[in-house]
DOROZA-550627 format. One record per residue: residue number from 1; x, y, z of N, C-alpha, C, O in turn. Coordinates in steps of 0.1 Angstrom, whole numbers, plus 5000, padded with zeros to 4 digits. Atoms other than C-alpha are relative to their C-alpha. Layout:
BEGIN
{i = NUM | nX = X | nY = Y | nZ = Z | caX = X | caY = Y | caZ = Z | cX = X | cY = Y | cZ = Z | oX = X | oY = Y | oZ = Z}
...
// end
This chain:
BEGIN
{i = 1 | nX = 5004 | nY = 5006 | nZ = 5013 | caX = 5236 | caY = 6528 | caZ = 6938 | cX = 5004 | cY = 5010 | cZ = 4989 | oX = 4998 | oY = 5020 | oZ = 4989}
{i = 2 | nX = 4992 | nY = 4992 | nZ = 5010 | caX = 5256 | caY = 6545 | caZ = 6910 | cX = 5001 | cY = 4990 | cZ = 4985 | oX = 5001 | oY = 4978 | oZ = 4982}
{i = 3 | nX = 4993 | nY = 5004 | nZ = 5018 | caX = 5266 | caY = 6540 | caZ = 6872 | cX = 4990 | cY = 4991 | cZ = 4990 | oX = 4991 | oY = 4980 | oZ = 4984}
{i = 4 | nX = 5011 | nY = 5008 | nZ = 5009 | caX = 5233 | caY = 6533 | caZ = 6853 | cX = 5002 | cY = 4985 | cZ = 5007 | oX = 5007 | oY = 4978 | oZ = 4998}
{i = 5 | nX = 5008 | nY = 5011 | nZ = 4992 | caX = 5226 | caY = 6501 | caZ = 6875 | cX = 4993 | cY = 4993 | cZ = 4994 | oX = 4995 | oY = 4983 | oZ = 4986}
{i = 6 | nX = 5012 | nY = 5006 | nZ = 5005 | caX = 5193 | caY = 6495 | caZ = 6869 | cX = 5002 | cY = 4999 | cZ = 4982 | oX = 5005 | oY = 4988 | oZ = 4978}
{i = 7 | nX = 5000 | nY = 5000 | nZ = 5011 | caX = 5195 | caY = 6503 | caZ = 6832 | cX = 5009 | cY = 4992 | cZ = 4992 | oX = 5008 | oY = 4989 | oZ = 4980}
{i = 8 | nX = 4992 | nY = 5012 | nZ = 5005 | caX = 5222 | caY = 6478 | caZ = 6826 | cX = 4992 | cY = 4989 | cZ = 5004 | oX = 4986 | oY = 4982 | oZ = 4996}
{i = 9 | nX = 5004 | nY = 5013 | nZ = 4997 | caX = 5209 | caY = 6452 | caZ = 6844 | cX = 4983 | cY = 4997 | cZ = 4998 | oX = 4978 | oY = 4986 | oZ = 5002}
{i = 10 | nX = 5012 | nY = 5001 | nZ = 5003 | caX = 5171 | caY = 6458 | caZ = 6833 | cX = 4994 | cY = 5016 | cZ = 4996 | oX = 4988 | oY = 5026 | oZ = 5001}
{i = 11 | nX = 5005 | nY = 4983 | nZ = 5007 | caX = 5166 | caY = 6486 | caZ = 6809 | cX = 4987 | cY = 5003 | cZ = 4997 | oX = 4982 | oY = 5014 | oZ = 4997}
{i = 12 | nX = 5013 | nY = 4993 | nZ = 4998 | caX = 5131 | caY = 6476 | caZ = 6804 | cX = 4990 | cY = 5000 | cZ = 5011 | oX = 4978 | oY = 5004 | oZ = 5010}
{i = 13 | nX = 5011 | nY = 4995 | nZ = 4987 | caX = 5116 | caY = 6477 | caZ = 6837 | cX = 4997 | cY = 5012 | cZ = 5001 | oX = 5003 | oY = 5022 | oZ = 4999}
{i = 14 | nX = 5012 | nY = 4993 | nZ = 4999 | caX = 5086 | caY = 6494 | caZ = 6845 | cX = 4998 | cY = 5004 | cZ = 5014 | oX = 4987 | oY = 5010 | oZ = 5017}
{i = 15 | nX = 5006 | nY = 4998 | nZ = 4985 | caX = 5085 | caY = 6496 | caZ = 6882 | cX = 5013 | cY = 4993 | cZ = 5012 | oX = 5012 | oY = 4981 | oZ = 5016}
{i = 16 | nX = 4988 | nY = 4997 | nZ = 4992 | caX = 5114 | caY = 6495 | caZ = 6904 | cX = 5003 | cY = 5002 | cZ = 5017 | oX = 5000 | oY = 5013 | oZ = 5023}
{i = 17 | nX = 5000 | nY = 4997 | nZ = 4984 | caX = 5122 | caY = 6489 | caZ = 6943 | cX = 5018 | cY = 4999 | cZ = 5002 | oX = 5025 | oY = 4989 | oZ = 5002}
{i = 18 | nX = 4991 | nY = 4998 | nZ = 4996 | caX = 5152 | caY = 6504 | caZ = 6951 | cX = 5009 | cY = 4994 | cZ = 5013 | oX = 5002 | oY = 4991 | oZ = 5023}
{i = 19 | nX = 4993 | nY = 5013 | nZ = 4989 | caX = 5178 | caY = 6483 | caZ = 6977 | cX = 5013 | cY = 5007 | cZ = 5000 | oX = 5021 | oY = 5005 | oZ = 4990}
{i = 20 | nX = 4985 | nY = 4992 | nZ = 5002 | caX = 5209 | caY = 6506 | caZ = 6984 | cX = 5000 | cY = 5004 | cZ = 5013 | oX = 4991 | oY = 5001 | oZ = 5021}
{i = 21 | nX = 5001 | nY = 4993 | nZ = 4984 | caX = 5221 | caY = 6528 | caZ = 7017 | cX = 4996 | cY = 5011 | cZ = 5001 | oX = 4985 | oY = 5014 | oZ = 5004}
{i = 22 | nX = 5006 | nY = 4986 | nZ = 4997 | caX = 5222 | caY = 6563 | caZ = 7017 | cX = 5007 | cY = 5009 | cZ = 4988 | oX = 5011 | oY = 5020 | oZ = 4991}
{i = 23 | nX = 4997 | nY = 4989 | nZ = 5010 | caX = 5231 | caY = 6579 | caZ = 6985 | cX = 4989 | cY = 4993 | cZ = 4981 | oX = 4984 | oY = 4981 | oZ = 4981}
{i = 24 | nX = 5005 | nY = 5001 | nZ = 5009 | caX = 5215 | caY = 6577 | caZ = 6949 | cX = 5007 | cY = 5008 | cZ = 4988 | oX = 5002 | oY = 5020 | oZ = 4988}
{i = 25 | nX = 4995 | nY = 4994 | nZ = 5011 | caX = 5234 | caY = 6589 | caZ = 6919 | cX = 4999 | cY = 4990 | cZ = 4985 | oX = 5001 | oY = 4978 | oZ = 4983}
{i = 26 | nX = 4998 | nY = 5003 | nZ = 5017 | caX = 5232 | caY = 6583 | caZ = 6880 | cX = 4994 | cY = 4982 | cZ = 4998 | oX = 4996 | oY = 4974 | oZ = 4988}
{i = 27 | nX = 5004 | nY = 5012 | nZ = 4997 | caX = 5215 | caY = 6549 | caZ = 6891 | cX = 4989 | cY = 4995 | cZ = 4987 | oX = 4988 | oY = 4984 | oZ = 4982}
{i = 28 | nX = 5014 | nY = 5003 | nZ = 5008 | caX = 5183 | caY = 6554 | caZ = 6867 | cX = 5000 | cY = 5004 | cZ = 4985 | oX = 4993 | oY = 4998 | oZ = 4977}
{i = 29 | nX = 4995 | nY = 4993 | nZ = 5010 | caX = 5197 | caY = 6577 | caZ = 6841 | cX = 4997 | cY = 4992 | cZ = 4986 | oX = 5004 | oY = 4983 | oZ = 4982}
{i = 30 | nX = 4999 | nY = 5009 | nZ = 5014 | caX = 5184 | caY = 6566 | caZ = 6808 | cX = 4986 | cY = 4991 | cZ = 5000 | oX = 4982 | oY = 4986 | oZ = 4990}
{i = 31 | nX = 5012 | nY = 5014 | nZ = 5001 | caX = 5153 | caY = 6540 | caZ = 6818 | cX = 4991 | cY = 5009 | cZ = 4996 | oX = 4986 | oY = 5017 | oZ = 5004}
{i = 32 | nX = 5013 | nY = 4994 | nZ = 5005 | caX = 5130 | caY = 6554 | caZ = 6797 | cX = 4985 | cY = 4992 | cZ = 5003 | oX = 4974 | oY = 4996 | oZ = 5004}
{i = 33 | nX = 5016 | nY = 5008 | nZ = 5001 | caX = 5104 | caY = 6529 | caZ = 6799 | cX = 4993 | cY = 4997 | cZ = 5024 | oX = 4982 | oY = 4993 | oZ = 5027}
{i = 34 | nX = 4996 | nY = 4999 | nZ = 4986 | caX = 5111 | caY = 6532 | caZ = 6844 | cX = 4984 | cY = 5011 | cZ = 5005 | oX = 4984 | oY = 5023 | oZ = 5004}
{i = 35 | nX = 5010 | nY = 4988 | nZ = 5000 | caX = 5071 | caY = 6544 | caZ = 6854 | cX = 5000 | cY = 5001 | cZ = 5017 | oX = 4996 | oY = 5011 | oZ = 5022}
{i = 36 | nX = 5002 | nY = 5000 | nZ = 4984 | caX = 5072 | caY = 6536 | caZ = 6893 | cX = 5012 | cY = 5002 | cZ = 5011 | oX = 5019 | oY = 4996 | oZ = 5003}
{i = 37 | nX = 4985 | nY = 5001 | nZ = 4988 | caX = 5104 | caY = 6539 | caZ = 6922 | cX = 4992 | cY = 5002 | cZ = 5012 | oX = 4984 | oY = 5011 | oZ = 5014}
{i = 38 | nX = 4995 | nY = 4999 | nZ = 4987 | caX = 5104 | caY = 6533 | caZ = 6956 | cX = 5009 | cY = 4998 | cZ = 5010 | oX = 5013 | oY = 4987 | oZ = 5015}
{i = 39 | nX = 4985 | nY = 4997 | nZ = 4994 | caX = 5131 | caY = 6548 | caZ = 6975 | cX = 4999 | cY = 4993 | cZ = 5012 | oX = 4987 | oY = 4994 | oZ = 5016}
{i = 40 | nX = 5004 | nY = 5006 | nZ = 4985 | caX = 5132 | caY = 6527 | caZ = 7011 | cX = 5005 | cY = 5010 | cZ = 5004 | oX = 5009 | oY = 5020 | oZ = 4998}
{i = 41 | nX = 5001 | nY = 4990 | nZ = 4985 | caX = 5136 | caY = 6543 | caZ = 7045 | cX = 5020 | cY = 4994 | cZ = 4998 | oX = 5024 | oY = 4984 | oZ = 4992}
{i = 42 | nX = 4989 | nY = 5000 | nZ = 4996 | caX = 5174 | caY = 6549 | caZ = 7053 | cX = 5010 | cY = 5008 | cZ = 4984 | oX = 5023 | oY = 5010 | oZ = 4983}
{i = 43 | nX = 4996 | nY = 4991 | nZ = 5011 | caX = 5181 | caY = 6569 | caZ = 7019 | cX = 5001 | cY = 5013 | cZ = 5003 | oX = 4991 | oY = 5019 | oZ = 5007}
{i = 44 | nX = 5001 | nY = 4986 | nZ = 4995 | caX = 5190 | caY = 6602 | caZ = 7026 | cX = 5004 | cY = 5010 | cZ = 4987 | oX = 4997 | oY = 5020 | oZ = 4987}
{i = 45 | nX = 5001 | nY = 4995 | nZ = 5010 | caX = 5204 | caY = 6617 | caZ = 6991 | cX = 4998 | cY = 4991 | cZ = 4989 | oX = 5000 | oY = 4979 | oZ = 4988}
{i = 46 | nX = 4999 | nY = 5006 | nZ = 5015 | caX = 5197 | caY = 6615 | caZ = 6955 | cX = 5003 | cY = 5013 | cZ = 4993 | oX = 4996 | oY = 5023 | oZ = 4992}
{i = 47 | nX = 4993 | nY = 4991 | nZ = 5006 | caX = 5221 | caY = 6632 | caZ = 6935 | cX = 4999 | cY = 5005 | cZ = 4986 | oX = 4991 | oY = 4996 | oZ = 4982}
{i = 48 | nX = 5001 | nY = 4994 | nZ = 5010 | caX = 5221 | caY = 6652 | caZ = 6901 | cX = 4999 | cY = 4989 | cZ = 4990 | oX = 5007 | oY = 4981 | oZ = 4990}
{i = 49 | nX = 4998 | nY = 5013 | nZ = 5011 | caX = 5211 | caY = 6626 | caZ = 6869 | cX = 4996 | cY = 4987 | cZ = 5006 | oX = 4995 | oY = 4978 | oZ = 4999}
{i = 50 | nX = 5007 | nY = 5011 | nZ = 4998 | caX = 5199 | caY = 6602 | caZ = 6889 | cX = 4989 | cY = 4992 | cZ = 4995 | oX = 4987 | oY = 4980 | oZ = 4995}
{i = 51 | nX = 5015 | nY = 5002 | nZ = 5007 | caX = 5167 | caY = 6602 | caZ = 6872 | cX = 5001 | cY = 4999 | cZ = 4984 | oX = 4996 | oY = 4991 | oZ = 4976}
{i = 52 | nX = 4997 | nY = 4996 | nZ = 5016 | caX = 5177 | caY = 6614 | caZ = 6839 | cX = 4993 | cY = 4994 | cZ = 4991 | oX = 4995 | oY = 4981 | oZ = 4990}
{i = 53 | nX = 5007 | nY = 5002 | nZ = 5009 | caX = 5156 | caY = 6611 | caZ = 6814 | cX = 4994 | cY = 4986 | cZ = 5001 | oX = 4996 | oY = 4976 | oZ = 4994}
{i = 54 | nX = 5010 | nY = 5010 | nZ = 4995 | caX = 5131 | caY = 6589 | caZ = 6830 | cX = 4989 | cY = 5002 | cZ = 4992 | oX = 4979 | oY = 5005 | oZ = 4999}
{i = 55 | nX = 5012 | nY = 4991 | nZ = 5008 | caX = 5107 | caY = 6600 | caZ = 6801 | cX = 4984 | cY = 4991 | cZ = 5010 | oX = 4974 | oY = 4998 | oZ = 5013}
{i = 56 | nX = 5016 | nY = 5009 | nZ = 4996 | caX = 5076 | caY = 6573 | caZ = 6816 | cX = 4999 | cY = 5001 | cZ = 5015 | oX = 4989 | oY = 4996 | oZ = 5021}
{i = 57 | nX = 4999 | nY = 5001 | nZ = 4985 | caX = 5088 | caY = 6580 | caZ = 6854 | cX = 4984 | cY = 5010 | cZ = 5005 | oX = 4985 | oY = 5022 | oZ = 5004}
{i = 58 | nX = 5010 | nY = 4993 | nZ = 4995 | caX = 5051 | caY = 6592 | caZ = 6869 | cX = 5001 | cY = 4993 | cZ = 5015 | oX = 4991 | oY = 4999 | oZ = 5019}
{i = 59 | nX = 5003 | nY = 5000 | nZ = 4983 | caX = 5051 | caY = 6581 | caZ = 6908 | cX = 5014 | cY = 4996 | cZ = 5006 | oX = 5022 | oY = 4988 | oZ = 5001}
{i = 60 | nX = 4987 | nY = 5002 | nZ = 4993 | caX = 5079 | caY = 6582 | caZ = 6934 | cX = 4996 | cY = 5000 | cZ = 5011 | oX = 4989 | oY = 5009 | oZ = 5015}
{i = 61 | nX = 5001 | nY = 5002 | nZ = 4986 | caX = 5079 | caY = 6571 | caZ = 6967 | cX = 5013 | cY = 5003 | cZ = 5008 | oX = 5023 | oY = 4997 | oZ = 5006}
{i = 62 | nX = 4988 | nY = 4998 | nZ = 4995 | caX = 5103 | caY = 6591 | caZ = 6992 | cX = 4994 | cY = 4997 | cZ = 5016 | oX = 4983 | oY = 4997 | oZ = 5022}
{i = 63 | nX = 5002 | nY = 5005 | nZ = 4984 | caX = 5115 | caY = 6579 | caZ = 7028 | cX = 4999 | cY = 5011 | cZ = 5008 | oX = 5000 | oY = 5023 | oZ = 5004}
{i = 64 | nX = 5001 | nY = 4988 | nZ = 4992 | caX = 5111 | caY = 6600 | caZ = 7056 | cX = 5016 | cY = 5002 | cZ = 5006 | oX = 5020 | oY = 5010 | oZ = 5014}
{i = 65 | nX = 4986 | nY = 4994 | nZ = 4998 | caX = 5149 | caY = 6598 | caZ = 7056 | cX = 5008 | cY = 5012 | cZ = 4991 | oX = 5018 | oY = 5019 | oZ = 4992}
{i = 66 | nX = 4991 | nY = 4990 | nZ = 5009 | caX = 5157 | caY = 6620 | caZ = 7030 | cX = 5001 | cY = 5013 | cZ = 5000 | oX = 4992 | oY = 5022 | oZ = 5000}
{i = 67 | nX = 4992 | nY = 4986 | nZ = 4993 | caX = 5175 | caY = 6648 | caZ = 7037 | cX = 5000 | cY = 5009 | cZ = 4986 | oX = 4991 | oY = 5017 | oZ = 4985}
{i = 68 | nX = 4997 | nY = 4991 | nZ = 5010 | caX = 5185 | caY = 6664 | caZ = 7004 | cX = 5002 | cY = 4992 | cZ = 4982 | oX = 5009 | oY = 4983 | oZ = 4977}
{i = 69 | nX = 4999 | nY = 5005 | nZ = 5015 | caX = 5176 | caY = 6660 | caZ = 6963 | cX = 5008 | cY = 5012 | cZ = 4995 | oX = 5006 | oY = 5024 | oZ = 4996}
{i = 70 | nX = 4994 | nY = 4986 | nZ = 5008 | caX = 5203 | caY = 6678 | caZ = 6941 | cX = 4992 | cY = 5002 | cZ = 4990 | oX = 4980 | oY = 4998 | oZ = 4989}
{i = 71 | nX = 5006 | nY = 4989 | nZ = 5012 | caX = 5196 | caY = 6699 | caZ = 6912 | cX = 5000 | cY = 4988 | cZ = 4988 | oX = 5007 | oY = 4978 | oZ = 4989}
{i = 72 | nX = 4999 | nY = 5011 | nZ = 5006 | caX = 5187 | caY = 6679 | caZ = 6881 | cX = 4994 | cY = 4985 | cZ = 4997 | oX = 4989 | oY = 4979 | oZ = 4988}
{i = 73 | nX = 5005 | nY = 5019 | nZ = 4998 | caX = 5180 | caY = 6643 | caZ = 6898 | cX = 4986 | cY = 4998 | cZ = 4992 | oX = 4981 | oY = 4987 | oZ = 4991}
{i = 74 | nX = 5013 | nY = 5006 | nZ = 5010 | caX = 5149 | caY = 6643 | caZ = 6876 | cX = 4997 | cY = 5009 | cZ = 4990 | oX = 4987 | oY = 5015 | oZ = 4986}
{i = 75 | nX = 5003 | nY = 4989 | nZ = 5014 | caX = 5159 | caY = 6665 | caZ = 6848 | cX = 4996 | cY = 4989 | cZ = 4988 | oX = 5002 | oY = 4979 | oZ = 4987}
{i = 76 | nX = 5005 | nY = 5009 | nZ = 5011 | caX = 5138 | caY = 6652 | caZ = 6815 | cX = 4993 | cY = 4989 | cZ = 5004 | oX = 4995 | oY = 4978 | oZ = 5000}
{i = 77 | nX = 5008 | nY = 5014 | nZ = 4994 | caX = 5114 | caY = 6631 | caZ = 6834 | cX = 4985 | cY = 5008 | cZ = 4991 | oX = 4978 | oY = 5016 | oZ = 4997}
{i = 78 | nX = 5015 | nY = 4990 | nZ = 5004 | caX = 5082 | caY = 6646 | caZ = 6814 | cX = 4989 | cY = 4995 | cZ = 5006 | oX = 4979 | oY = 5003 | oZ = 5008}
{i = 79 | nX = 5011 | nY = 5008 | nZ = 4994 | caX = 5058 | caY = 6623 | caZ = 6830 | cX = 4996 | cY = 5002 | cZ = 5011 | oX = 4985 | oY = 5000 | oZ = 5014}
{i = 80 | nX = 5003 | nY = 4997 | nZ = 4987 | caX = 5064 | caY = 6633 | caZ = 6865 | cX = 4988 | cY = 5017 | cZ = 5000 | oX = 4987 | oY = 5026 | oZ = 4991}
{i = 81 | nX = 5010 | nY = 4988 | nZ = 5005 | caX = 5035 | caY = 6663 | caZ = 6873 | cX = 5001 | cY = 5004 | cZ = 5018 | oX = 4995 | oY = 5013 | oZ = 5023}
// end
């Protein structure tokens, strides 16, 4: 799931169930108003900017597949704690 995605095709969603294989890049980058994600099982990275400036992003749900988050993937998320 790559290239602002979600954010094209629903910039103002609030709550988000991810449907992809096994990578995550630049997918979310920008949904500011984006408070909920759940990653499914079979996800194994999420790459740098993925997240990006999720300013409202507070809960994330990860699979027990996931192997490795780069550096970044949720730089400018202020909401996350």
């Amino acid at each position: 799931m790559n290239a602002n995605a979600v954010k094209r095709s629903n910039p103002h969603a609030t709550i988000c169930k991810i449907e992809t294989k096994k990578e995550i890049y630049d997918a979310f980058n920008g949904c500011e108003k984006l408070k909920s994600v759940e990653i499914p099982e079979g996800v194994e990275s999420i790459y740098g900017d993925a997240f990006r400036a999720c300013k409202s992003l507070e809960t994330i749900s990860f699979p027990s597949t996931l192997k490795l988050i780069y550096k970044k993937a949720f730089n400018s998320c202020s909401a996350l704690t």
